[in-house]
C-alpha positions as CSV (number, residue, x, y, z in Angstrom):
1,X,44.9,26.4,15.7
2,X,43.7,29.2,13.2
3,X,43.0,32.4,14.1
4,X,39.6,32.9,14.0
5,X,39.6,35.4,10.9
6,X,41.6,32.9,8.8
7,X,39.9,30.0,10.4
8,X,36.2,31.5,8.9
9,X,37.3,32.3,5.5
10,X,35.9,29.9,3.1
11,X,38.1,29.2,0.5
12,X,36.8,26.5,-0.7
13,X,33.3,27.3,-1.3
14,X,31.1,24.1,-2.1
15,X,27.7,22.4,-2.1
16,X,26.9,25.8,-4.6
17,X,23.9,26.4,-7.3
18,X,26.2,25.4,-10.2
19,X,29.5,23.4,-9.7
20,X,32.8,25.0,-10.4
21,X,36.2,24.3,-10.1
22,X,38.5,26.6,-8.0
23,X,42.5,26.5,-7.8
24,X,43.8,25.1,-4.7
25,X,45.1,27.6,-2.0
26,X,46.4,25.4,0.4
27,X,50.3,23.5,0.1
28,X,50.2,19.9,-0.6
29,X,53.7,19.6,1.8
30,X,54.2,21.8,4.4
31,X,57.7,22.0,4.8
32,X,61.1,21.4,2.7
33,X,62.6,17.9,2.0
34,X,65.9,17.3,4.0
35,X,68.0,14.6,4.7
36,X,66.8,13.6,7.7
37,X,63.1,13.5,6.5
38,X,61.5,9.8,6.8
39,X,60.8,10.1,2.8
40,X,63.2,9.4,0.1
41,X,63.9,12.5,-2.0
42,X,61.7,11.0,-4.7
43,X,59.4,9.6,-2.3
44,X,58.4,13.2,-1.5
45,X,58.6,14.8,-4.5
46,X,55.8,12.0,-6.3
47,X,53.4,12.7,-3.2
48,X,53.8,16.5,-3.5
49,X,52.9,16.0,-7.7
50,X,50.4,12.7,-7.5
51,X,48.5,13.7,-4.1
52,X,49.6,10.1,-2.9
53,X,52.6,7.7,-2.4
54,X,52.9,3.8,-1.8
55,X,54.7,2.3,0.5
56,X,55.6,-1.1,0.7
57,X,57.8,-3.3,3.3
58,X,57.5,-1.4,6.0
59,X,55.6,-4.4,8.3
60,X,57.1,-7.7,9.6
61,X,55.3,-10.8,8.6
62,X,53.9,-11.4,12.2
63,X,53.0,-7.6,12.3
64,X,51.1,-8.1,9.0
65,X,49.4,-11.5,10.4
66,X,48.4,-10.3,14.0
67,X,46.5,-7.1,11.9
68,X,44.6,-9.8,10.1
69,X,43.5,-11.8,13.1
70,X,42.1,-8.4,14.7
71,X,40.3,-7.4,11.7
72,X,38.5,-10.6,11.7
73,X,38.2,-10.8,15.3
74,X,36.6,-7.4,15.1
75,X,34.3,-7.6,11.7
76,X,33.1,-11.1,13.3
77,X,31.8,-9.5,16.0
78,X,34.2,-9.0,18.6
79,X,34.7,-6.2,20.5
80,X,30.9,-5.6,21.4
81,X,31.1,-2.4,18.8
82,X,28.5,-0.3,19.1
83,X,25.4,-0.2,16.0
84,X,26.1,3.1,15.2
85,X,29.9,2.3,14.2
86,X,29.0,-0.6,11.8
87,X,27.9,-0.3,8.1
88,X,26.0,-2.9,6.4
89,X,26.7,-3.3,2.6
90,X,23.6,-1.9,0.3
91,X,22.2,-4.6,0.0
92,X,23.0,-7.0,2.6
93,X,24.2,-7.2,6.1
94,X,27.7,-7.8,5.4
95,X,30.1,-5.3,7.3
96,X,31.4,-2.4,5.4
97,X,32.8,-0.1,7.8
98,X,33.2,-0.6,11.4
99,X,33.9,3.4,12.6
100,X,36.5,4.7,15.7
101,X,38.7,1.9,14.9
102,X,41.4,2.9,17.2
103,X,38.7,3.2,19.9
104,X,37.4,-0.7,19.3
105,X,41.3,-2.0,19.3
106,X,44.1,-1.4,20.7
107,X,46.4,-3.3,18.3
108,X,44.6,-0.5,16.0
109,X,45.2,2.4,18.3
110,X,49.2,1.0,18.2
111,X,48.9,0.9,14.4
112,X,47.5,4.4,14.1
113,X,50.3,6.0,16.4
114,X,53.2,4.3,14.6
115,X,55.7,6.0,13.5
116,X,56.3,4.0,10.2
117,X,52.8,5.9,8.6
118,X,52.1,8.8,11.1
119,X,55.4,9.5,11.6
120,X,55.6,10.3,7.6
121,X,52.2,12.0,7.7
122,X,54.0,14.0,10.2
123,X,56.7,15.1,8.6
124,X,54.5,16.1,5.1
125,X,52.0,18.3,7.6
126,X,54.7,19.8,9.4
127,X,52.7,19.7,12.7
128,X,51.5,18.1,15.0
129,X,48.9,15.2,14.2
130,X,45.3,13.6,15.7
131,X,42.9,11.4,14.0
132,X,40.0,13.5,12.2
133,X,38.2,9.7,11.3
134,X,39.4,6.1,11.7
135,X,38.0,2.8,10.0
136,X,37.8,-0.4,8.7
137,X,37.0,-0.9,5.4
138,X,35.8,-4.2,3.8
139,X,34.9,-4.9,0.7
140,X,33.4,-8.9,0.6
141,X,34.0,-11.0,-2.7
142,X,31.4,-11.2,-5.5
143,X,29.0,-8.3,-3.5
144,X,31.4,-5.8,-2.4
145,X,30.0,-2.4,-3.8
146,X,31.6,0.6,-5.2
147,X,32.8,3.8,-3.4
148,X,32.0,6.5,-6.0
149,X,34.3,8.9,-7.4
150,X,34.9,12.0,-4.3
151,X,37.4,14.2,-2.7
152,X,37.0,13.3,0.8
153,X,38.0,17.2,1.9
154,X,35.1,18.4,0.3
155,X,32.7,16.7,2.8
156,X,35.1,17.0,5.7
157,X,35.1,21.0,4.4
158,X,31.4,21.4,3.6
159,X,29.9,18.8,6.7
160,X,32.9,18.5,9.6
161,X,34.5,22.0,9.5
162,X,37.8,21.2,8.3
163,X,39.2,24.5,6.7
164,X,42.4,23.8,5.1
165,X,43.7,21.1,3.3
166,X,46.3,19.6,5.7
167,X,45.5,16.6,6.2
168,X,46.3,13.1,4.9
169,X,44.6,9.9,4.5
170,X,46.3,6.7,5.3
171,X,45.4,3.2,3.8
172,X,46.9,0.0,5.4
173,X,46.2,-3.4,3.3
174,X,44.8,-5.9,5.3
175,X,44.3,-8.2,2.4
176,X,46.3,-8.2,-1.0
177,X,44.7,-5.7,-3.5
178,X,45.4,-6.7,-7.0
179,X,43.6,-4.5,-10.1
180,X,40.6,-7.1,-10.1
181,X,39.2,-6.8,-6.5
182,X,38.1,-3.1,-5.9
183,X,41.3,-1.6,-5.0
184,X,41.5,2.5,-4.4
185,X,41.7,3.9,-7.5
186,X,43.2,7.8,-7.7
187,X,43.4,10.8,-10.7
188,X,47.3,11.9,-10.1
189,X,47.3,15.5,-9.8
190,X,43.8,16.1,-9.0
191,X,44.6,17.5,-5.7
192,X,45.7,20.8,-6.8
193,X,41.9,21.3,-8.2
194,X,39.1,21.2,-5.9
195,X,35.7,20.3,-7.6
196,X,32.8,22.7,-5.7
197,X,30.3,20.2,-6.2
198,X,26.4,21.4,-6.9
199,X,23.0,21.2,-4.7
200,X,22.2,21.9,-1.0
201,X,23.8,19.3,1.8
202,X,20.2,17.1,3.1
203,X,19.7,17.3,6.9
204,X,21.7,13.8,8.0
205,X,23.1,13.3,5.1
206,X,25.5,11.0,6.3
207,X,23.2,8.3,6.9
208,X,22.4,7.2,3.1
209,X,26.4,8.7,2.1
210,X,27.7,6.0,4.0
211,X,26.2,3.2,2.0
212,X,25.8,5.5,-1.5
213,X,27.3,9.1,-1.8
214,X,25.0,11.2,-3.8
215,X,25.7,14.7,-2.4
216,X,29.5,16.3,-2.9
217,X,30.3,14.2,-5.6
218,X,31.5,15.7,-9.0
219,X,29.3,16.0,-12.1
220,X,30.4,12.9,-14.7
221,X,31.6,15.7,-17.1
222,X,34.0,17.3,-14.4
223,X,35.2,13.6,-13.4
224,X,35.9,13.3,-17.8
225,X,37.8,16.0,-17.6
226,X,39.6,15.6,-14.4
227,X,40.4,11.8,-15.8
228,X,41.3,13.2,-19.5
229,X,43.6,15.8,-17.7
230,X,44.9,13.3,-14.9
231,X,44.8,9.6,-16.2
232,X,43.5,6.9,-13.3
233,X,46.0,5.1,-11.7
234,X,45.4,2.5,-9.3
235,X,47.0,1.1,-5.4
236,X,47.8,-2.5,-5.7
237,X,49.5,-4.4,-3.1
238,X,50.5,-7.0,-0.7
239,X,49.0,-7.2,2.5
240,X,50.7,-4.7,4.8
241,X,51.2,-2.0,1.5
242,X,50.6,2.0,2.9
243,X,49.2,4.2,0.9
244,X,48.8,7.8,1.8
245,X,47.0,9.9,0.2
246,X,46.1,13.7,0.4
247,X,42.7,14.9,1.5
248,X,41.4,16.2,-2.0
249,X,42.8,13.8,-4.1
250,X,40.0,12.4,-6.4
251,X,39.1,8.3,-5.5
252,X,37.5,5.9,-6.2
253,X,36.8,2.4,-6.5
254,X,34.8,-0.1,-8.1
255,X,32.8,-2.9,-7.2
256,X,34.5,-6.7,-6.4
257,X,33.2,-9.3,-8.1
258,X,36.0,-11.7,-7.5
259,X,36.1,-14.0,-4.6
260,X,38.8,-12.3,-3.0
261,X,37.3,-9.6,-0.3
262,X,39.3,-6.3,0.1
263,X,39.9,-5.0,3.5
264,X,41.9,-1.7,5.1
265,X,42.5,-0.2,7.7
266,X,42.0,3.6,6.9
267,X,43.5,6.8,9.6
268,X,42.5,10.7,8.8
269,X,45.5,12.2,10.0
270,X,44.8,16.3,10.6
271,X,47.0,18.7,11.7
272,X,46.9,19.5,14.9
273,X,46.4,23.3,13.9
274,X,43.4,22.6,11.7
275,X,41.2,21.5,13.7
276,X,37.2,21.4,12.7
277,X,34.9,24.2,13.7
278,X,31.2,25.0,11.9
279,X,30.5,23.5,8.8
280,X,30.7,25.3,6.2
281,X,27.9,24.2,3.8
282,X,25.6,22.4,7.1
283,X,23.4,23.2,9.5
284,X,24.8,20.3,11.5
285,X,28.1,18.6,11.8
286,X,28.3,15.4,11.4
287,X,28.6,12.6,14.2
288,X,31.8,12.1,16.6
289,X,32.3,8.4,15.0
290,X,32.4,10.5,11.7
291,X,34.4,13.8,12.8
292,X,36.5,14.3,15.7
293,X,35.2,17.6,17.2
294,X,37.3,18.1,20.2
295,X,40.4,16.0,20.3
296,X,42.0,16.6,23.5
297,X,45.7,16.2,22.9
298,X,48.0,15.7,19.2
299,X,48.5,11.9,19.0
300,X,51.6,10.0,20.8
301,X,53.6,8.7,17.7
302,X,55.6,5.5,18.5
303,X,57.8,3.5,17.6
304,X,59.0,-0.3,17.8
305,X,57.4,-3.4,17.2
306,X,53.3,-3.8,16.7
307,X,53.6,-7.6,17.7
């Protein structure tokens, strides 16, 4: 953990008067490529530039299909998941998110402990890991809405605690994402900027930034420039495709108006030694489902079969 001194220093001051841009102060890897990492060369060297990688191939066929039949399993109702860990879709009762994914499955708990994605994650943090948020994300054909442009550290930073930037998101395809269906769209090299966004943080804000995220989002001149500096690049992928991506890397993505439905399983991987304490721009932190407060051991990576 942090000492205390370095673990109160804000850094990365946000939710200001005015929006401002600050350099970033944290690494983006924490440690040296070697041979014996789990990442090519060049693997590592494109995360540590683009503030994400893809990874493809790394799940059998029956792997890939038993994930499937537990997503549905679990967005059909199964599981007897409690209200507060569903979303609903804006506008409809369609599920969005279903929250502490690893909590509601244990196909999902294997998933998020294997070695194949944490054990990478791992390796870029140079620490020990445990999950800061887990999910799954579905995105239904012809009403699936948008998740606005955001840096996903600068909530965790300004309404969780989180006070550096080590940690990494990962992004497991449970359906094929192709450029037409919604798929997570990313500004290369936007990572090593951090975007203090403008205006107070609303008592519970989570509950409306779940279905529409208003508050810690970038002003549309920032995201120009960001985009003009950066370019947009987007994830496709097969079913069973990893991306990882790192905490303040700029996303998106837009809405799917295709009949194809986009679905992922998503894992906030946080190192071990920066865990959450106050928020910094709160009065509050947000809920357990949302921020894992007091974690009470680094997870178990594994390794071997899912299926």
């Amino acid at each position: 953990m942090l000492d205390a001194k370095t673990a109160n220093q804000d850094d990365y001051p946000t939710r200001l008067p005015r929006e401002r841009w600050l350099e970033r102060r944290d690494p983006v890897v924490w440690q040296e490529w070697s041979e014996k990492a789990p990442l090519t060369r060049e693997q590592f060297d494109f995360f540590d530039r683009n503030g994400y990688l893809i990874l493809r191939d790394l799940f059998s066929a029956g792997e890939v299909a038993a994930l499937r039949e537990e997503s549905t399993r679990l967005r059909s109702g199964g599981g007897n998941i409690p209200t507060e860990d569903v979303i609903t879709e804006p506008s409809s009762d369609e599920v969005r998110t279903i929250f502490r994914l690893d909590g509601h499955s244990a196909l999902f708990d294997r998933l998020s402990r294997d070695e194949r994605v944490a054990g990478r994650v791992r390796y870029l943090l140079d620490d020990d890991l445990y999950l800061h948020q887990s999910r799954l994300n579905y995105k239904p054909g012809f009403t699936g809405k948008e998740f606005y442009w955001h840096s996903d550290f600068e909530t965790w930073h300004a309404e969780d605690g989180m006070p550096r930037m080590r940690a990494i998101s990962a992004s497991i395809l449970l359906t094929d994402n192709s450029a037409l269906n919604g798929p997570l769209m990313l500004m290369p090299g936007s990572h090593r900027s951090f975007v203090a966004c403008e205006g107070a943080t609303p008592e519970n804000n989570h509950a409306t930034s779940l279905k529409k995220q208003e508050v810690g989002v970038p002003k549309p001149d920032s995201l120009t420039r960001l985009a003009e500096e950066f370019g947009i690049d987007y994830a496709s992928g097969e079913t069973g495709t990893v991306i990882l991506f790192d905490c303040n890397t700029m996303h998106g993505s837009n809405g799917n108006i295709t009949p194809f439905p986009r679905s992922n399983a998503f894992f906030v991987y946080n190192a071990w030694s920066n865990r959450v304490i106050a928020p910094f721009a709160a009065e509050n932190p947000r809920p357990a489902f949302l921020s894992e407060s007091e974690p009470k051991a680094p997870i178990a990576i594994a390794g071997g079969s899912l299926a």
